[in-house]
N, CA, C and O atoms as a GROMACS GRO file, in nm:
protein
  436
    1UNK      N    1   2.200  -2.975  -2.634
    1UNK     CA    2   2.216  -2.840  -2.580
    1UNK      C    3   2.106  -2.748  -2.632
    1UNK      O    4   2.058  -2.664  -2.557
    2UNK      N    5   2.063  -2.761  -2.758
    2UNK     CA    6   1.984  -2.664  -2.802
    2UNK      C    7   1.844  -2.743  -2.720
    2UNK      O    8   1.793  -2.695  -2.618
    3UNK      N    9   1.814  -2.823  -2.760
    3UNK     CA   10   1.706  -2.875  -2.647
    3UNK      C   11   1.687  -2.794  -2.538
    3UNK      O   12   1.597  -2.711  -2.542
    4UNK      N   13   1.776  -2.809  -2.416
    4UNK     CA   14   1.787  -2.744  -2.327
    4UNK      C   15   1.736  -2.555  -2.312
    4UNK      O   16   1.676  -2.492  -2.226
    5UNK      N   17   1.792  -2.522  -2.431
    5UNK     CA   18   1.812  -2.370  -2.452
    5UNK      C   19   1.637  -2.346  -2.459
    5UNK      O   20   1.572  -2.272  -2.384
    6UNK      N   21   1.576  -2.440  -2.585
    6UNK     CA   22   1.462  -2.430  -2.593
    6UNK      C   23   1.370  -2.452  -2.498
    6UNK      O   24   1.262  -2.399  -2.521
    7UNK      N   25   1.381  -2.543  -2.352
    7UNK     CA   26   1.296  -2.561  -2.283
    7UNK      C   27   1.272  -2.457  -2.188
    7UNK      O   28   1.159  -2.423  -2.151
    8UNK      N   29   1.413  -2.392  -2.136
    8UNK     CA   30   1.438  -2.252  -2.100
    8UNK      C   31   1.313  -2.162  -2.129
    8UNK      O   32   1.218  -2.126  -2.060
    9UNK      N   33   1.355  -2.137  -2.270
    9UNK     CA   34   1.286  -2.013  -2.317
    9UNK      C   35   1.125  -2.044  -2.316
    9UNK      O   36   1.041  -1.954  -2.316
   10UNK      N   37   1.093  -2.191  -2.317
   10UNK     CA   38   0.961  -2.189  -2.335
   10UNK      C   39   0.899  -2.212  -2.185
   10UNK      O   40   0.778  -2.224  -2.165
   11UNK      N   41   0.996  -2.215  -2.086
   11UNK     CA   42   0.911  -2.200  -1.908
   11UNK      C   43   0.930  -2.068  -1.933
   11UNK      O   44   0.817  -2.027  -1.959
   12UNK      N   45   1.043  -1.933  -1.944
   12UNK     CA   46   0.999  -1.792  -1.917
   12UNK      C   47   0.898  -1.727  -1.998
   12UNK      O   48   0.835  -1.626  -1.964
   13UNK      N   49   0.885  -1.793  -2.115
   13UNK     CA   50   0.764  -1.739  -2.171
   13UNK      C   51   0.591  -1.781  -2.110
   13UNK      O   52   0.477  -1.733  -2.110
   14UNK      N   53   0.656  -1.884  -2.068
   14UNK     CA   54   0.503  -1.928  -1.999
   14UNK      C   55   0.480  -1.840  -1.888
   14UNK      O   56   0.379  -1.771  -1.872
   15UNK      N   57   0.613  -1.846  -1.786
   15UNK     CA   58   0.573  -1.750  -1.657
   15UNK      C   59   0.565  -1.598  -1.692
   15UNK      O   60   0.492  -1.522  -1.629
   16UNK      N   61   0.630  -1.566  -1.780
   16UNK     CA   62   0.549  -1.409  -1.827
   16UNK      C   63   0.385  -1.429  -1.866
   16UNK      O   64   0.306  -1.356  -1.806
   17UNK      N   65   0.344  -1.505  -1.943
   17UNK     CA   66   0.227  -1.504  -1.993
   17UNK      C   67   0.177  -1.520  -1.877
   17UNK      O   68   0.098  -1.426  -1.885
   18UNK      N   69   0.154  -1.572  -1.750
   18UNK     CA   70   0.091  -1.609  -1.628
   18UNK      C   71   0.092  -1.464  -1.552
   18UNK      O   72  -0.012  -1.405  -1.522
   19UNK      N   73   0.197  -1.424  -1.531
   19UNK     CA   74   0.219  -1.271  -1.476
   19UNK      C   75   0.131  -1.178  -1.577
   19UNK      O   76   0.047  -1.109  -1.519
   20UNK      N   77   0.136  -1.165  -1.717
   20UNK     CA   78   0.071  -1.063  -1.740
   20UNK      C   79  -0.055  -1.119  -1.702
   20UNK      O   80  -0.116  -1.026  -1.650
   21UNK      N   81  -0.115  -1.206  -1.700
   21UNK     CA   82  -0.266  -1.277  -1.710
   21UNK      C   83  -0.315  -1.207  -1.575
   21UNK      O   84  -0.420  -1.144  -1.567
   22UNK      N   85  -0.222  -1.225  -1.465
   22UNK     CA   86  -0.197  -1.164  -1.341
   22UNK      C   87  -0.256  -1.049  -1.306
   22UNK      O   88  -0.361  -1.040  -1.242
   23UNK      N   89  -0.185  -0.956  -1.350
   23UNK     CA   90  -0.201  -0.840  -1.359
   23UNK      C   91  -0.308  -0.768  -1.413
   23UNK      O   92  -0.368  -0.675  -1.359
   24UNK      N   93  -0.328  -0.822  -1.534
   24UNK     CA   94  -0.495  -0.758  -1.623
   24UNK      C   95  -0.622  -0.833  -1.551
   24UNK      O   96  -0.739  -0.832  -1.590
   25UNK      N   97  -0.569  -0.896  -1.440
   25UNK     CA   98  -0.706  -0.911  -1.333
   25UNK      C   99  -0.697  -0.849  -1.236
   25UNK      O  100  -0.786  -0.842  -1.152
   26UNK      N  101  -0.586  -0.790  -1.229
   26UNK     CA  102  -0.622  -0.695  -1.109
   26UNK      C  103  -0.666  -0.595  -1.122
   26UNK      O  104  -0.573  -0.526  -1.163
   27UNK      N  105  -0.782  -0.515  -1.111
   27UNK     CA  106  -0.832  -0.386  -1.104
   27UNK      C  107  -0.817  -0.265  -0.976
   27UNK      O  108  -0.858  -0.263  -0.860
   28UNK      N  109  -0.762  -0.196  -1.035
   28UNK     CA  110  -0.754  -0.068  -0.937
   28UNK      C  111  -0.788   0.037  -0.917
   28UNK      O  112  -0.739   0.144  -0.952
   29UNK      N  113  -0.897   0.009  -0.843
   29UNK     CA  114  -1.010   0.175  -0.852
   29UNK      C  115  -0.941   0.259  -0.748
   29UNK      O  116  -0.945   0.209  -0.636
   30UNK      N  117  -0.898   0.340  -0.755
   30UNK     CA  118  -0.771   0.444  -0.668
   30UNK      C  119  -0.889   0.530  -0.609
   30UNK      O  120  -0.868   0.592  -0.505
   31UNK      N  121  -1.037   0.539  -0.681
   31UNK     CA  122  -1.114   0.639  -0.678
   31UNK      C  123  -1.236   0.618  -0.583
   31UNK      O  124  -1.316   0.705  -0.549
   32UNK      N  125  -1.236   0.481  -0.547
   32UNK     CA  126  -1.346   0.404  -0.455
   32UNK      C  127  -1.324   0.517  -0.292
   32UNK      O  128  -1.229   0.542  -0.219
   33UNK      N  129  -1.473   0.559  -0.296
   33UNK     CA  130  -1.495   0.604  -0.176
   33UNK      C  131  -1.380   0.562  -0.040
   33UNK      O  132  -1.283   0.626   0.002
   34UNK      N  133  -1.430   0.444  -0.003
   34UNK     CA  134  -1.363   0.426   0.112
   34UNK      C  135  -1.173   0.392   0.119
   34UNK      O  136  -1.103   0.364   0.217
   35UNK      N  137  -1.132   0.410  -0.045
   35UNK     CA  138  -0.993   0.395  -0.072
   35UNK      C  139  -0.936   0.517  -0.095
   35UNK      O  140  -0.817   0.549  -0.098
   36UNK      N  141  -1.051   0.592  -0.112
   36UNK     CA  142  -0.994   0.766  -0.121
   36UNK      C  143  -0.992   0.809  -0.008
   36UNK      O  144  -0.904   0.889   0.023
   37UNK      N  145  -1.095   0.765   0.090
   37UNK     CA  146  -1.074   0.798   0.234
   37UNK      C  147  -0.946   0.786   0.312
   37UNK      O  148  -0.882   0.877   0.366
   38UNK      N  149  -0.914   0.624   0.307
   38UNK     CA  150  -0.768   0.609   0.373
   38UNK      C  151  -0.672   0.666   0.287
   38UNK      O  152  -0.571   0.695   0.352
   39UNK      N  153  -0.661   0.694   0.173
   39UNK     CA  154  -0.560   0.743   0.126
   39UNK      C  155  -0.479   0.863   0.142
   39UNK      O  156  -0.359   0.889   0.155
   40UNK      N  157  -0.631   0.949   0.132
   40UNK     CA  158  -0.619   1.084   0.205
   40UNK      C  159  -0.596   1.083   0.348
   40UNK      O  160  -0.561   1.200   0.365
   41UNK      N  161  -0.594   1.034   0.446
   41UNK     CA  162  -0.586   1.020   0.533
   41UNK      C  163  -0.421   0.973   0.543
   41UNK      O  164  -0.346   1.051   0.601
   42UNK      N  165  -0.368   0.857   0.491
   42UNK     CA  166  -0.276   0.843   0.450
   42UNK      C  167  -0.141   0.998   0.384
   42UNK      O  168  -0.031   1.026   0.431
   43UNK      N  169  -0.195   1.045   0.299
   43UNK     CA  170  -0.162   1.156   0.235
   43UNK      C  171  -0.160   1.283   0.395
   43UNK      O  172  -0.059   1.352   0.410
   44UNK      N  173  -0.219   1.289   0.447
   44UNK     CA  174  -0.234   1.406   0.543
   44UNK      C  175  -0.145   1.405   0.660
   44UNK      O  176  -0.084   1.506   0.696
   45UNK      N  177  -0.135   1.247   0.744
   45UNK     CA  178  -0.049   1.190   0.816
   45UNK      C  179   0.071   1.194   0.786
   45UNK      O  180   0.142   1.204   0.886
   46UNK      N  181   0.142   1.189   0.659
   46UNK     CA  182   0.277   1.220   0.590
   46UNK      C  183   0.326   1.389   0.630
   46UNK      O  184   0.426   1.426   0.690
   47UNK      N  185   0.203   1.477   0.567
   47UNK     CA  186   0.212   1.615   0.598
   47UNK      C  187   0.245   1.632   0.707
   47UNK      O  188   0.356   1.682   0.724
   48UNK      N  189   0.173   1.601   0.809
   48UNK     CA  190   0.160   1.616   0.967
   48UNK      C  191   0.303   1.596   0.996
   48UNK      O  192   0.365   1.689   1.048
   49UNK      N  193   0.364   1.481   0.967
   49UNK     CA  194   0.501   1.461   1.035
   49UNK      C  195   0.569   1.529   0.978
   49UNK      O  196   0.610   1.609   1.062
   50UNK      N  197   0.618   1.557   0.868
   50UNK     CA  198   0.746   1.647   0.787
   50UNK      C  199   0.704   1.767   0.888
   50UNK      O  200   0.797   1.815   0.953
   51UNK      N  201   0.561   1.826   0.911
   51UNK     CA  202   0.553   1.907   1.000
   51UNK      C  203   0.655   1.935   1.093
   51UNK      O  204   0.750   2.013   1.101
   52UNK      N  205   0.597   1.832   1.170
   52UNK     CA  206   0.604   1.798   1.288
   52UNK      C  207   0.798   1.788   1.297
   52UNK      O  208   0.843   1.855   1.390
   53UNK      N  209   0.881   1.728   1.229
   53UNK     CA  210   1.004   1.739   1.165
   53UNK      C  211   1.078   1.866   1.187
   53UNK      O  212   1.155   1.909   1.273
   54UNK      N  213   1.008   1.926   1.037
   54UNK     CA  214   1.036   2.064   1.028
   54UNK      C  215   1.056   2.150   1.138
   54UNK      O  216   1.146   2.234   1.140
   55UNK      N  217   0.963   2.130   1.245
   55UNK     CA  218   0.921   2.207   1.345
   55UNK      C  219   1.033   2.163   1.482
   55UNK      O  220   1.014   2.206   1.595
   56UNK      N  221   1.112   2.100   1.457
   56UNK     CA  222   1.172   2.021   1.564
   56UNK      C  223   1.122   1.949   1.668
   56UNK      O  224   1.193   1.938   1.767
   57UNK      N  225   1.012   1.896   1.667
   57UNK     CA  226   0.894   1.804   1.728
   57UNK      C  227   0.902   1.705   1.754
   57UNK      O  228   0.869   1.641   1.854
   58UNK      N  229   0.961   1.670   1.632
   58UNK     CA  230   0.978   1.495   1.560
   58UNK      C  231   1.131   1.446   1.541
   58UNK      O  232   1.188   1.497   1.444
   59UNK      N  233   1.193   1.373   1.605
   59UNK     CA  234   1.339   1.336   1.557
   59UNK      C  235   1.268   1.245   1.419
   59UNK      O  236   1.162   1.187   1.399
   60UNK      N  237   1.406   1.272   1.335
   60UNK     CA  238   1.415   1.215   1.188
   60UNK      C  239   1.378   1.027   1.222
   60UNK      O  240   1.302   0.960   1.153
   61UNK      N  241   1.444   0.983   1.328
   61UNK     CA  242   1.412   0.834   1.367
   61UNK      C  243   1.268   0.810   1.402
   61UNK      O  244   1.231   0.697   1.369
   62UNK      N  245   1.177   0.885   1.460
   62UNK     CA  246   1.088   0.849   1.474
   62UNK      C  247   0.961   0.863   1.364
   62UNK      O  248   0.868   0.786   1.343
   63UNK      N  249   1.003   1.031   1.284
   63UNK     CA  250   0.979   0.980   1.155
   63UNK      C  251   0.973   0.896   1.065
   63UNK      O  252   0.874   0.886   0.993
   64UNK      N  253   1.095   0.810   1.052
   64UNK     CA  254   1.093   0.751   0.988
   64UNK      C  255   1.043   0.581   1.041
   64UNK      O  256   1.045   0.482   0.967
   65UNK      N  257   0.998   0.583   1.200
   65UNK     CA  258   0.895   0.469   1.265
   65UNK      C  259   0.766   0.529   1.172
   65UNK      O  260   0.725   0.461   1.079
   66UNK      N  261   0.725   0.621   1.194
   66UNK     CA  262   0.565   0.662   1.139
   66UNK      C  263   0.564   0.644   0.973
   66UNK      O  264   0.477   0.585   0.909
   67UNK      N  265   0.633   0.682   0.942
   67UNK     CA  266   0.645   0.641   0.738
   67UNK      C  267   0.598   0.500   0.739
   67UNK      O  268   0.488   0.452   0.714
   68UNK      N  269   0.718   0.443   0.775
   68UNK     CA  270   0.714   0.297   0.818
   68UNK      C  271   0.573   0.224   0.836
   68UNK      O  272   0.537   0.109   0.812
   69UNK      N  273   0.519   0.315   0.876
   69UNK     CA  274   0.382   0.211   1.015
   69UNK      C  275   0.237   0.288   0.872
   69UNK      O  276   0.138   0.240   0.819
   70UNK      N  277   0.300   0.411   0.868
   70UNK     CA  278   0.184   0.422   0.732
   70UNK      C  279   0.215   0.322   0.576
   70UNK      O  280   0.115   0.285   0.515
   71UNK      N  281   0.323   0.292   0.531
   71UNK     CA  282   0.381   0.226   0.429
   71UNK      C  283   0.306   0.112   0.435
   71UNK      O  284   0.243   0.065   0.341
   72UNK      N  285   0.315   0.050   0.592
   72UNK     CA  286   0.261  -0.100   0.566
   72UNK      C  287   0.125  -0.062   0.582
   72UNK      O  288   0.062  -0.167   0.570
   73UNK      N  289   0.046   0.030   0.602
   73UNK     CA  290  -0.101   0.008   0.626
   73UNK      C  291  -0.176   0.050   0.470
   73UNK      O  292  -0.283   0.002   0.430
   74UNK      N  293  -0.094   0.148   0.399
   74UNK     CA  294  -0.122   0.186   0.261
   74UNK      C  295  -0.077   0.024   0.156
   74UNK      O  296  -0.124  -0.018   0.051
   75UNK      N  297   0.020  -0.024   0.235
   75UNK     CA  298   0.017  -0.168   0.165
   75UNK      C  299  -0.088  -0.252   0.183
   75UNK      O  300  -0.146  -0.298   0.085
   76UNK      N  301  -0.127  -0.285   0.318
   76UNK     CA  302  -0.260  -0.312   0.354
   76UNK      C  303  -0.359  -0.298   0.241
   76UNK      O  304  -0.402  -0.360   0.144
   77UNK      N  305  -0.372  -0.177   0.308
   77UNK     CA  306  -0.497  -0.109   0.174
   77UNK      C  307  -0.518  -0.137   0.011
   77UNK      O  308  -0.613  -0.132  -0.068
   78UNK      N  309  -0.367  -0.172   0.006
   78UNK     CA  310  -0.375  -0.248  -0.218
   78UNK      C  311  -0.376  -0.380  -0.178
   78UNK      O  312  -0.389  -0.439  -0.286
   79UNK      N  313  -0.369  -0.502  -0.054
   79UNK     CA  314  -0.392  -0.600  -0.069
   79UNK      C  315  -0.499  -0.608  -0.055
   79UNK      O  316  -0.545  -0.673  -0.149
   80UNK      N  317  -0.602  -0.568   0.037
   80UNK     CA  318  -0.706  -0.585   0.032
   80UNK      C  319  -0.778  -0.543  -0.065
   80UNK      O  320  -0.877  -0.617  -0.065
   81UNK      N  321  -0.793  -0.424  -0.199
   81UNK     CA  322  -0.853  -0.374  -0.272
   81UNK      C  323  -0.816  -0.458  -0.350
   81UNK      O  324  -0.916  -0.470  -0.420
   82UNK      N  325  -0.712  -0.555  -0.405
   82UNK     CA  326  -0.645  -0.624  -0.471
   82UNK      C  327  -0.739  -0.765  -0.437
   82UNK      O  328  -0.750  -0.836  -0.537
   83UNK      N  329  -0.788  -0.803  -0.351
   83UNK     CA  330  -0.871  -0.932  -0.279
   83UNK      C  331  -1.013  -0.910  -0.321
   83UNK      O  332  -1.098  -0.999  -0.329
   84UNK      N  333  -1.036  -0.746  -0.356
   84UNK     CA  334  -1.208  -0.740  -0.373
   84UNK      C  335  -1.202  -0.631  -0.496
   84UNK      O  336  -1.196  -0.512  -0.465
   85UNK      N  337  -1.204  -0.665  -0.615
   85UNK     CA  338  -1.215  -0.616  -0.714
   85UNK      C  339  -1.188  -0.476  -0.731
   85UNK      O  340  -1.260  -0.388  -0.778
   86UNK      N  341  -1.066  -0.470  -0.683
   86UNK     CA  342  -1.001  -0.267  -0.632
   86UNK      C  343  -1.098  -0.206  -0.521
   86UNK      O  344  -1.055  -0.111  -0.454
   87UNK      N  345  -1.205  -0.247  -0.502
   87UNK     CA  346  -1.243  -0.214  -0.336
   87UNK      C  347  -1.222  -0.236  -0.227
   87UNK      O  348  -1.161  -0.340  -0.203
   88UNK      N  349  -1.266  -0.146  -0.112
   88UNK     CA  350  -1.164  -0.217   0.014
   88UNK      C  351  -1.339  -0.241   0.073
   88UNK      O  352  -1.426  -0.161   0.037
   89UNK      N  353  -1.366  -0.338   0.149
   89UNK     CA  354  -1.522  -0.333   0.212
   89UNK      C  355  -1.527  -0.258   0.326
   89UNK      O  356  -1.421  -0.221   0.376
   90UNK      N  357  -1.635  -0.229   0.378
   90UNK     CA  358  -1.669  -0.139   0.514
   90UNK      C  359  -1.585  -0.183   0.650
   90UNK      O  360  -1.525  -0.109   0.727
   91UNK      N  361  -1.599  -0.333   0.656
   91UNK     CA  362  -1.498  -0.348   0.794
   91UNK      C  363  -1.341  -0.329   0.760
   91UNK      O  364  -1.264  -0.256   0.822
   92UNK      N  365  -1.309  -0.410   0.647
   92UNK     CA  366  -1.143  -0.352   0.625
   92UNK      C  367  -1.119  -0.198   0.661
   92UNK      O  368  -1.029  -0.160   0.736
   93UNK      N  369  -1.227  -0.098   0.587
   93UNK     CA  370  -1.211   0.040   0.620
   93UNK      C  371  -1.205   0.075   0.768
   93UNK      O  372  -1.142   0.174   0.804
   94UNK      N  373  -1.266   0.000   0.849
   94UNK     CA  374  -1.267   0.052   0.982
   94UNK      C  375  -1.178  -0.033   1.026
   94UNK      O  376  -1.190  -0.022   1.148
   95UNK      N  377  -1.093  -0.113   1.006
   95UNK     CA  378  -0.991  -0.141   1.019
   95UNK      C  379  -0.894  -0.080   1.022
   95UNK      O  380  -0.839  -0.053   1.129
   96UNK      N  381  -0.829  -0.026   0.858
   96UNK     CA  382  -0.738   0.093   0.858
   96UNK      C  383  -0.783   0.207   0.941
   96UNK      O  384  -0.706   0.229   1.034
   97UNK      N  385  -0.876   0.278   0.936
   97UNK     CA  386  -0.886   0.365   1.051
   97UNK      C  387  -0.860   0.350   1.139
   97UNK      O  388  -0.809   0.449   1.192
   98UNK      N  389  -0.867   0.263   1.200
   98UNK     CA  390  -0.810   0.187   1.348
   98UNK      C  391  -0.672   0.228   1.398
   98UNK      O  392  -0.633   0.274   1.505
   99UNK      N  393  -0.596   0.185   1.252
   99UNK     CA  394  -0.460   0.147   1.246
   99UNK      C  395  -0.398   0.298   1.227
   99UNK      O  396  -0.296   0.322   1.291
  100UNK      N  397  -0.454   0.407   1.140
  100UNK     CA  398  -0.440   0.517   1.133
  100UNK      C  399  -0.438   0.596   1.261
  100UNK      O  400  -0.335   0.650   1.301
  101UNK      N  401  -0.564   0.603   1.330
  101UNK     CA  402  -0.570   0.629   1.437
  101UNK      C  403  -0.453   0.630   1.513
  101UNK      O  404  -0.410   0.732   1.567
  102UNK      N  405  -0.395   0.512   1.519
  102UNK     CA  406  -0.305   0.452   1.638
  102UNK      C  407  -0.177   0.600   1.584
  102UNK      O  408  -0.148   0.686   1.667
  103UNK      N  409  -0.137   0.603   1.485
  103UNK     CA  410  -0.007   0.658   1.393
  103UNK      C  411  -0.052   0.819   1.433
  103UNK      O  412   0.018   0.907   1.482
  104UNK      N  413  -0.221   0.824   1.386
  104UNK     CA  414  -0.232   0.996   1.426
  104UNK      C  415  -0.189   1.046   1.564
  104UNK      O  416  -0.132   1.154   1.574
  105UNK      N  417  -0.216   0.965   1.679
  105UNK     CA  418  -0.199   1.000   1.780
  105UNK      C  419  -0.082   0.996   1.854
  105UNK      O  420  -0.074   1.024   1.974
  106UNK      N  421   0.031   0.951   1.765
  106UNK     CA  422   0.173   0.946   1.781
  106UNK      C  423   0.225   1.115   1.731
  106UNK      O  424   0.312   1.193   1.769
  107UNK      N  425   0.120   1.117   1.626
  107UNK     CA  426   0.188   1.267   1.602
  107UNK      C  427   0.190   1.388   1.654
  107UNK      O  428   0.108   1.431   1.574
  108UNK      N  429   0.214   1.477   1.718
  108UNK     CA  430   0.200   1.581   1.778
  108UNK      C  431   0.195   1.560   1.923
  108UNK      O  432   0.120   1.630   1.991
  109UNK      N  433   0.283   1.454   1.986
  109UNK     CA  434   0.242   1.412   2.081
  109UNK      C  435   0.396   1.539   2.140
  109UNK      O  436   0.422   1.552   2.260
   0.00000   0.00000   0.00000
C-alpha cells in the first residue's frame, strides 16, 4: 500500500513539474504592436455593445452572441501569440481583423 501511495505522489509531482516547465515557456508580450491592436479593438467592440444595450438597440441575447464571437477571437489571439513567442505575425493579424470586422458590423446595425 505504501508503494502505491508513493508512486501516486511521484506521477503528480512529475506532472506539476511538466506544467510549470510549461508555462515559463510561454511568453506574453500583451504589448506587441499588432496584439495591442486587436486588443484594443477587442476592448472598443465590448464598449460599442453595452452601448448599443444600454441604448435599447441590442437585445441582452444578441449581446451576449457578440461577447461570445469576440471571447473566441481574443482566444484566438493568446493561441496564436502563444505559437510565436507572445507575437501574433502580420497575416494572423489580418486575420483577426477579418473576424473583427465581421462582429463590428453586427453592431449598430
Amino acid at each position: 500500500m505504501h508503494n502505491v501511495t508513493f508512486r501516486i505522489a511521484a506521477v503528480a509531482v512529475l506532472a506539476l513539474s511538466f506544467a510549470g516547465t510549461a508555462s515559463a515557456q510561454t511568453s506574453w508580450d500583451a504589448t506587441h504592436p499588432r496584439r495591442a491592436e486587436v486588443n484594443h479593438r477587442l476592448a472598443n467592440q465590448d464598449r460599442r455593445i453595452h452601448q448599443e444595450v444600454r441604448e435599447g438597440e441590442m437585445s441582452h441575447a444578441e449581446a451576449a452572441r457578440l461577447h461570445s464571437d469576440d471571447r473566441q477571437i481574443r482566444q484566438e489571439e493568446r493561441d496564436m501569440a502563444t505559437q510565436n513567442s507572445g507575437h501574433i505575425a502580420r497575416r494572423e493579424d489580418y486575420v483577426l481583423n477579418q473576424q473583427e470586422n465581421h462582429v463590428s458590423r453586427q453592431i449598430g446595425q
